[in-house]
C-alpha positions in Angstrom: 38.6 46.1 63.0 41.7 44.8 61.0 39.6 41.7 59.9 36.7 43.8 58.6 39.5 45.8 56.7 40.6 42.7 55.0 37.4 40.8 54.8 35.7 44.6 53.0 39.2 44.2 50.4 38.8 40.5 50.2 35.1 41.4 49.0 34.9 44.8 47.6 38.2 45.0 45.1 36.8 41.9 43.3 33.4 43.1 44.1 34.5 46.4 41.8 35.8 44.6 39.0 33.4 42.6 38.2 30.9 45.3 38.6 32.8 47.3 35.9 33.1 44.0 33.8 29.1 43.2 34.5 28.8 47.0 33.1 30.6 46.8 29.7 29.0 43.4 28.8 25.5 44.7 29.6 25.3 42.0 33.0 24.3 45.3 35.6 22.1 47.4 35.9 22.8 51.1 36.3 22.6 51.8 39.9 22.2 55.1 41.7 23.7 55.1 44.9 22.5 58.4 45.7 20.8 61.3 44.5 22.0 64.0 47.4 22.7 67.3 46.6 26.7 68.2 46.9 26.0 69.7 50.5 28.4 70.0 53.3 26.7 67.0 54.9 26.2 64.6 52.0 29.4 62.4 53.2 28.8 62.0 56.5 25.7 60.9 55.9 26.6 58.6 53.2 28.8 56.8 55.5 26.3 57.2 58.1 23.7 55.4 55.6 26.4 52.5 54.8 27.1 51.8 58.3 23.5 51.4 59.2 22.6 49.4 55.7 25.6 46.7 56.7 24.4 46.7 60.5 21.1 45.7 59.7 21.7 43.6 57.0 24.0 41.6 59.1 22.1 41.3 62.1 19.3 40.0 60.4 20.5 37.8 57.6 23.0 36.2 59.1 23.3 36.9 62.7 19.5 35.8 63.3 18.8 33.9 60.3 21.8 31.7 60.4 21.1 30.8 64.3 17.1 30.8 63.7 17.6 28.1 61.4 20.0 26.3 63.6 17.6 26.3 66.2 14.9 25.0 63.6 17.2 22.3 63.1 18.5 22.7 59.2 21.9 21.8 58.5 25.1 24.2 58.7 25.2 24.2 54.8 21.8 24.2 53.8 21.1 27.4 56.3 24.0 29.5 54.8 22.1 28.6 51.5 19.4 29.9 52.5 20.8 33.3 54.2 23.1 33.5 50.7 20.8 33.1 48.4 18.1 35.7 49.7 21.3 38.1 50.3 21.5 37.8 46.4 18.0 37.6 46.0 17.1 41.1 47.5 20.2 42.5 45.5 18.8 41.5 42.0 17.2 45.2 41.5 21.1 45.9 40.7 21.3 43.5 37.9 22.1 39.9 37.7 25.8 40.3 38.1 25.1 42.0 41.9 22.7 38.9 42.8 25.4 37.4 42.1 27.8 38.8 44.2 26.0 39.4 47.0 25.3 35.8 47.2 28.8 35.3 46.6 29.4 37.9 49.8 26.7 35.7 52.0 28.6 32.6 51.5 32.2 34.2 52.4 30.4 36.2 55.3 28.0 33.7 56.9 31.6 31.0 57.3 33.1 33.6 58.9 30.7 34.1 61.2 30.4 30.6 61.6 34.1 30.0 62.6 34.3 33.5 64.7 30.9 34.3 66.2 31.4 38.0 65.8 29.1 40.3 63.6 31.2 43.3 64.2 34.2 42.3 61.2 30.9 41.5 58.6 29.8 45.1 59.8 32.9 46.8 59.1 33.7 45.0 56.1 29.9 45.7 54.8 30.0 49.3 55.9 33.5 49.8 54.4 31.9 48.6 51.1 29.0 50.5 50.6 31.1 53.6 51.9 33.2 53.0 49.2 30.2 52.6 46.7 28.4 55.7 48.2 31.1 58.1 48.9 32.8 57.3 45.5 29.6 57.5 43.3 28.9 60.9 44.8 32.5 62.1 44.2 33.2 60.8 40.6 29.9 60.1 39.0 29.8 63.8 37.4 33.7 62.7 36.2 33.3 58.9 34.5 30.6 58.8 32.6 30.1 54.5 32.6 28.8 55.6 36.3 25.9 57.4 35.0 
């Protein structure tokens, strides 16, 4: 649990900076995180939604895609290429900026699941992230209006 604390700061409090930065110089795209209504439930199921976003995406790109292509026979750093790069691929849709760090994210993620072995710290730390994305664009969007 404490690693996927440090591992979601590690990421996310750069990860926010530069998506502020990417913002002002016209780098990211507006992104939406959510269009719930304020309802009792809308935060729990935020956090419910970025728990089960960072499980799958975990599983999948680099928990089975990293070992796939180990058993296929690629090389160590040519398969967390591959996983990186279509991390940062499928988060182009947020702008340039996010492509870029998301692939940024697979790299740092996929060698710590190298050295470890365990998912579960890339799922907290990915769940912690968007959480903080989710829960805080429903909370301040209405407040800062660079979120909008």
């Amino acid at each position: 649990m404490l690693g996927g604390i440090g591992l979601a700061a590690l990421i996310g409090i750069p990860g926010l900076g530069l998506y502020v930065l990417a913002r002002v110089i016209g780098l990211s795209a507006s992104v939406v995180p959510t269009t719930l209504t304020d309802t009792w439930w809308r935060i729990p199921v935020l956090i419910l939604a970025a728990f089960a976003n960072a499980w799958a995406e975990e599983v999948i790109v680099v928990g089975y895609l990293l070992t796939r292509l180990r058993q296929l026979g690629v090389g160590g750093t040519r398969a967390l290429a591959y996983s990186s790069v279509l991390r940062g691929a499928y988060h182009l849709y947020q702008g340039f900026s996010a492509g870029l760090g998301n692939l940024a994210m697979g790299v740092v993620f996929g060698i710590v699941w190298r050295r470890s072995g365990r998912l579960w710290p890339l799922i907290v730390a990915h769940g912690l992230i968007d959480t903080v994305a989710f829960v805080g664009y429903a909370l301040l969007a209405g407040h800062l209006g660079w979120l909008r």
